[in-house]
C-alpha positions as CSV (number, residue, x, y, z in Angstrom):
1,X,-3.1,-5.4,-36.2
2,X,-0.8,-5.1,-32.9
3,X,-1.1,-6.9,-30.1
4,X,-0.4,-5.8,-26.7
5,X,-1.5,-6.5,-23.3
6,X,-3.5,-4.9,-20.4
7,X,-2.5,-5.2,-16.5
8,X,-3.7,-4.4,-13.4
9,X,-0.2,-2.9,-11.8
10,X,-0.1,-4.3,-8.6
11,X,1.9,-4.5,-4.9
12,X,2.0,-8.0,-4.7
13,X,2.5,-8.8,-8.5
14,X,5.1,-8.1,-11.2
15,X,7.4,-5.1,-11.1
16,X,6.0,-2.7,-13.9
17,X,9.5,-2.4,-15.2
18,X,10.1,-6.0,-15.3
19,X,7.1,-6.6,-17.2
20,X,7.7,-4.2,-20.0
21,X,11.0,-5.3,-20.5
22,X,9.6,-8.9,-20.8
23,X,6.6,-7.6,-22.7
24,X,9.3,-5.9,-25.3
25,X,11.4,-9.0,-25.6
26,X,8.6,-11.4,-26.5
27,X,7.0,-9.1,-29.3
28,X,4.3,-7.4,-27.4
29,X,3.3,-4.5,-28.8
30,X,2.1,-2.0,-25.9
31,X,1.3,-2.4,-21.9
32,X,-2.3,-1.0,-20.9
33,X,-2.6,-0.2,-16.9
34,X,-5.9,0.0,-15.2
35,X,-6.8,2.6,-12.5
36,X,-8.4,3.2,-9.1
37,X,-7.1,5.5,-6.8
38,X,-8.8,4.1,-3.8
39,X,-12.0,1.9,-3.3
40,X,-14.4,2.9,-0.2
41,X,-14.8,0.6,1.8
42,X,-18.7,1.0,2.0
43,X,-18.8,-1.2,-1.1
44,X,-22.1,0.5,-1.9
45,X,-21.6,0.4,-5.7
46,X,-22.0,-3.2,-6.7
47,X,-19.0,-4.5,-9.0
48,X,-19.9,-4.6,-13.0
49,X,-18.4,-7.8,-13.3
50,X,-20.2,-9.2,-10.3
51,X,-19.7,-11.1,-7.7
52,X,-16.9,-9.7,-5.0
53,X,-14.8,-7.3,-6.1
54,X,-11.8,-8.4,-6.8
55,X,-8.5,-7.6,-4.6
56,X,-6.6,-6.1,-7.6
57,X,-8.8,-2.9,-7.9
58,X,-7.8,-1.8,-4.5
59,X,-4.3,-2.4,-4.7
60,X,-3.1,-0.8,-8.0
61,X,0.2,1.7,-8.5
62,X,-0.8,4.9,-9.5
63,X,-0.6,4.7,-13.6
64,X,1.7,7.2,-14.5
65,X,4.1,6.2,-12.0
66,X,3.8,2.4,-12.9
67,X,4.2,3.4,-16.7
68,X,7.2,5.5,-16.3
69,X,8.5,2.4,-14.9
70,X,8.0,0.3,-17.5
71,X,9.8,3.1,-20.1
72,X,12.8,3.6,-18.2
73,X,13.6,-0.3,-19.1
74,X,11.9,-0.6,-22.8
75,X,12.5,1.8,-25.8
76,X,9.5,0.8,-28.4
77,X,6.8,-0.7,-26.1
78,X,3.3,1.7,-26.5
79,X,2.7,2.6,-22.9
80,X,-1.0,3.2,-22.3
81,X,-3.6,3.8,-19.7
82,X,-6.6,1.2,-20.0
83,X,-8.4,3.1,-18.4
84,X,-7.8,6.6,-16.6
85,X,-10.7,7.9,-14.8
86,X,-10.8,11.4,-16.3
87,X,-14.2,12.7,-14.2
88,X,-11.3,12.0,-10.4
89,X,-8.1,13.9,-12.1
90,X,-7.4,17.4,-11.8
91,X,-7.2,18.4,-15.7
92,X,-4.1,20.6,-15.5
93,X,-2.1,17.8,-13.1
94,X,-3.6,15.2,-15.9
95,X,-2.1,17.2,-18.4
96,X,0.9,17.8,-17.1
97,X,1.8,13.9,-16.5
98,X,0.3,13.0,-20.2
99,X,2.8,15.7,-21.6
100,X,5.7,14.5,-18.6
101,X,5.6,10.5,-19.4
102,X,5.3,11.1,-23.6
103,X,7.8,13.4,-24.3
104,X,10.3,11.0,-21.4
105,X,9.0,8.1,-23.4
106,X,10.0,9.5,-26.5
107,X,6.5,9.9,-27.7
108,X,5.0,6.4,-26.9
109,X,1.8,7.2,-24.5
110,X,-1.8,6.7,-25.5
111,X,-3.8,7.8,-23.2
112,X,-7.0,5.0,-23.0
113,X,-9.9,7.4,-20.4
114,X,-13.2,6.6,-19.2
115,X,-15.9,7.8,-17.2
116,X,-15.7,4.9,-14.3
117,X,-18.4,2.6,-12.4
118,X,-18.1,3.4,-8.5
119,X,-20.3,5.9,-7.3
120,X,-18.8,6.5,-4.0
121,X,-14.9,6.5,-5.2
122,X,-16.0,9.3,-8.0
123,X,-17.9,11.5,-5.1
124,X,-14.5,11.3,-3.1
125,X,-12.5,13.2,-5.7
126,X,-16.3,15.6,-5.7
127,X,-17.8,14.3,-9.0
128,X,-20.6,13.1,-9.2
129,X,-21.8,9.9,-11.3
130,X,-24.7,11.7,-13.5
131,X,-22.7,14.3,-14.3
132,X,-19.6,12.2,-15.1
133,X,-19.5,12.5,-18.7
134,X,-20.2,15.9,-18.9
135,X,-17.2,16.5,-16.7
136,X,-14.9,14.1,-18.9
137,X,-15.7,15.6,-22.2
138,X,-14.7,19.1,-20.7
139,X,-11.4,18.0,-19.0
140,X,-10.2,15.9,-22.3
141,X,-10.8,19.3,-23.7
142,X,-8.9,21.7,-21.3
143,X,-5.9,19.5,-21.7
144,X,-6.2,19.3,-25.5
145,X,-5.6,23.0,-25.2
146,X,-3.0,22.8,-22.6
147,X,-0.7,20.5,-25.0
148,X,-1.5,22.3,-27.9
149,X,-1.4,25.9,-27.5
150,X,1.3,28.0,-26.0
151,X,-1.1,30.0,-23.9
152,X,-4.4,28.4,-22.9
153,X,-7.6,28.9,-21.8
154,X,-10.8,27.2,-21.3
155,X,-14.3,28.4,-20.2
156,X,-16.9,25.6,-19.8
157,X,-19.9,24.7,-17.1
158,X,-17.3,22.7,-15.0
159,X,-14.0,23.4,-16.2
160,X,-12.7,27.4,-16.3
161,X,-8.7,28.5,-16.3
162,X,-7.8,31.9,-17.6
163,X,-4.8,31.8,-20.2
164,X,-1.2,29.9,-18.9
165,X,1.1,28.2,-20.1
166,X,2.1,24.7,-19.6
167,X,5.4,23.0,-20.9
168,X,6.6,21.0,-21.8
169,X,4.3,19.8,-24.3
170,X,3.6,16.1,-25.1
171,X,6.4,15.0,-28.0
172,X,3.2,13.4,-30.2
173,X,0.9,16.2,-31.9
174,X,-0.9,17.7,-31.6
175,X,-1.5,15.1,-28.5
176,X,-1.1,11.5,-27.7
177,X,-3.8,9.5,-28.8
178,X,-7.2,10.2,-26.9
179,X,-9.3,6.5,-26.6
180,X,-12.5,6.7,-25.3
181,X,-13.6,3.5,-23.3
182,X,-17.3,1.9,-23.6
183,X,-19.4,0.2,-25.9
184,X,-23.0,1.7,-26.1
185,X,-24.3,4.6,-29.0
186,X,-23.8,7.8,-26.5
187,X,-19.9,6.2,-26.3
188,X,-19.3,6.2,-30.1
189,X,-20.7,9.6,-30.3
190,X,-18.2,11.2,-27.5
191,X,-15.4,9.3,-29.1
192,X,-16.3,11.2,-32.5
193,X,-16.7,14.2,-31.0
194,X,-13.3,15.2,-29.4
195,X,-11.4,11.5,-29.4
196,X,-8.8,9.6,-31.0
197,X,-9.7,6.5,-31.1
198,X,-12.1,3.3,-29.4
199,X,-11.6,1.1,-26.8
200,X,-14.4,-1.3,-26.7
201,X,-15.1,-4.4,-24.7
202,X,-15.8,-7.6,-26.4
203,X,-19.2,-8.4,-24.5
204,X,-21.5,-10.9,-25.9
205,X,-22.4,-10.8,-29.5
206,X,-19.7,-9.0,-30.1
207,X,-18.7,-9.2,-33.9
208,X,-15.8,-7.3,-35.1
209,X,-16.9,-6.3,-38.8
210,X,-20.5,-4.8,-37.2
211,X,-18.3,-3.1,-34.2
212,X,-16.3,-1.3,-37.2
213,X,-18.9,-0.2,-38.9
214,X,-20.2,1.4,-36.2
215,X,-17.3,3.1,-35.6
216,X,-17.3,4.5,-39.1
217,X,-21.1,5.5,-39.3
218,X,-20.3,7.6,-36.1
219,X,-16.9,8.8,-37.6
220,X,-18.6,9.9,-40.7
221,X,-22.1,11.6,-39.0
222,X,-19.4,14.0,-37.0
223,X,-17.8,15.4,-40.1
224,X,-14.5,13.0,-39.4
225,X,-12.1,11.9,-41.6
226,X,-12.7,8.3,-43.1
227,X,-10.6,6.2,-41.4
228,X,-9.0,8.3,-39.0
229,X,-10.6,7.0,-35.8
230,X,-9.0,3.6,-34.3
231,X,-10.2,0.7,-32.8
232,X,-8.7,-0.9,-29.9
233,X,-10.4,-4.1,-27.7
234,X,-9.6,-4.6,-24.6
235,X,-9.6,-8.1,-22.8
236,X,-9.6,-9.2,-26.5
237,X,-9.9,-13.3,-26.7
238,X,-6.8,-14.8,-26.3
239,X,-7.5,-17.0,-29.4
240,X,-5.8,-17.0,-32.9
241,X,-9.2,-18.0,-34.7
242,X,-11.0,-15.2,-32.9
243,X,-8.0,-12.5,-33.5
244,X,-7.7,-13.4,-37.0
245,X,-11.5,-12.0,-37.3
246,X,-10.8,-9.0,-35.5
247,X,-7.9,-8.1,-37.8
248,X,-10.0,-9.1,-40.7
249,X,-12.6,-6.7,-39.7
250,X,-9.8,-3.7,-39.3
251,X,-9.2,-3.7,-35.6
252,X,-5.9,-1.9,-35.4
253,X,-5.5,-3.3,-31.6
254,X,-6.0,-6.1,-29.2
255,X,-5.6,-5.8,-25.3
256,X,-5.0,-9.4,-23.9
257,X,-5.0,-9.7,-20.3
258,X,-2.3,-9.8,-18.1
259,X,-4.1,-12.1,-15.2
260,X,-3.8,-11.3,-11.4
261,X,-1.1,-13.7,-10.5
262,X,2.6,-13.4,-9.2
263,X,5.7,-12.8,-11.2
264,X,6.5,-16.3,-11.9
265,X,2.9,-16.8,-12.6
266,X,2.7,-13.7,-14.7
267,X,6.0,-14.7,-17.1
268,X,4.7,-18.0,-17.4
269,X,1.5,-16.0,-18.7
270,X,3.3,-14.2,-21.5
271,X,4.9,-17.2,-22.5
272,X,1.7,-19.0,-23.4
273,X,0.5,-15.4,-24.9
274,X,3.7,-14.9,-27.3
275,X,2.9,-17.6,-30.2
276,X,-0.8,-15.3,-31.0
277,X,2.0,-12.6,-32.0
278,X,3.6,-15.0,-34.9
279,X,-0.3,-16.8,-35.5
């Protein structure tokens, strides 16, 4: 099981290429930025988490800049989006920085998606939030055909291109990993249906052998490969007892968080986080 980390990549925090070079030297295994492109200021949508929304969400890097940042100083870290908010990104620009950042990063991006939470910042970009999902699934399509085929097209309800042709293509194939973000039924189908992988939450009652079994009923009811979908949790517990369960159960990843802090505050962090990599 790998460990790596998750961040929100902030203007007051740690430099993103600082932190994957320090991220690399200690062990870590890959760096997970969150997005939000803006938050309106209505505040209409009431935070998941509850409580205020915290100042990090509206002060976050955009991820593919951050990330190439962080691979311009490391040469193994994973670089990964935890998660990108497919339903506000143009599919064809989305593609085109997937395809940019792997093949730069010498095939190390996974790209972590999801359909996001705030109403108002979704209807900015002109999606809407019960139509979200629909849109997702056909943008992570279109640019599945973008990096895989030399000249591609796509006709759906809300996505339509005639044939082009996009290069370069992403160094990993036939893409870099697709990991679908969410925890209910409906998520585990989607991420069966046209995903790589799973990148669950550990909310409460959260058991690690149940999670995976899910994962493979829903791998196996869409004609998949056993075994060929992955499992990645983020804000897993920073706890060896708890991680050793998780690998156990055949988690192949953990996300621990990066808190909100400065960069003093943030290395300090990571050195309290390193001794889970040798537990």
């Amino acid at each position: 099981m790998q460990i790596g980390v998750f961040y929100f990549p902030t203007d007051y925090g740690i430099d993103p290429g600082e932190l994957g070079r320090a991220l690399e030297e200690r062990g870590f295994e890959s760096l997970f930025v969150c997005e939000h492109t803006h938050i309106p200021a209505s505040r209409e949508s009431p935070f998941p988490g509850g409580g205020e929304l915290p100042k990090r969400y509206a002060h976050t890097y955009d991820p593919f800049v951050a990330l190439a940042f962080a691979a311009a100083t490391t040469t193994r870290l994973k670089l990964g989006t935890g998660v990108l908010l497919v339903p506000q990104r143009d599919p064809i620009v989305t593609a085109k920085s997937v395809a940019s950042l792997d093949r730069l990063s010498g095939g190390r991006f996974v790209f972590g998606i999801g359909g996001g939470w705030n109403v108002e910042e979704m209807a900015n970009h002109g999606a809407r939030y019960e139509t979200r999902f629909k849109l997702m699934r056909e943008r992570v399509l279109a640019m599945q055909a973008l990096w895989s085929q030399h000249e591609a097209s796509f006709a759906g309800e809300m996505v339509n291109f005639e044939r082009v042709w996009m290069d370069p293509k992403p160094l990993q194939k036939p893409w870099p990993p697709v990991l679908l973000g969410g925890e209910t039924d409906y998520t585990l189908k989607r991420v069966a249906a046209f995903c790589d992988g799973w990148l669950p939450r550990p909310r409460d009652g959260f058991e690690p052998a149940t999670a995976m079994a899910r994962l493979r009923a829903a791998e196996a009811a869409a004609g998949r490969a056993p075994g060929s979908l992955t499992a990645t949790v983020f804000r897993a517990p920073p706890e060896a007892g708890a991680l050793a369960q998780y690998r156990a159960a055949g988690i192949d990843r953990v996300l621990l968080e990066v808190p909100d802090l400065d960069r003093d505050g943030i290395l300090r962090r990571l050195d309290e986080l390193a001794p889970l990599l040798r537990a």
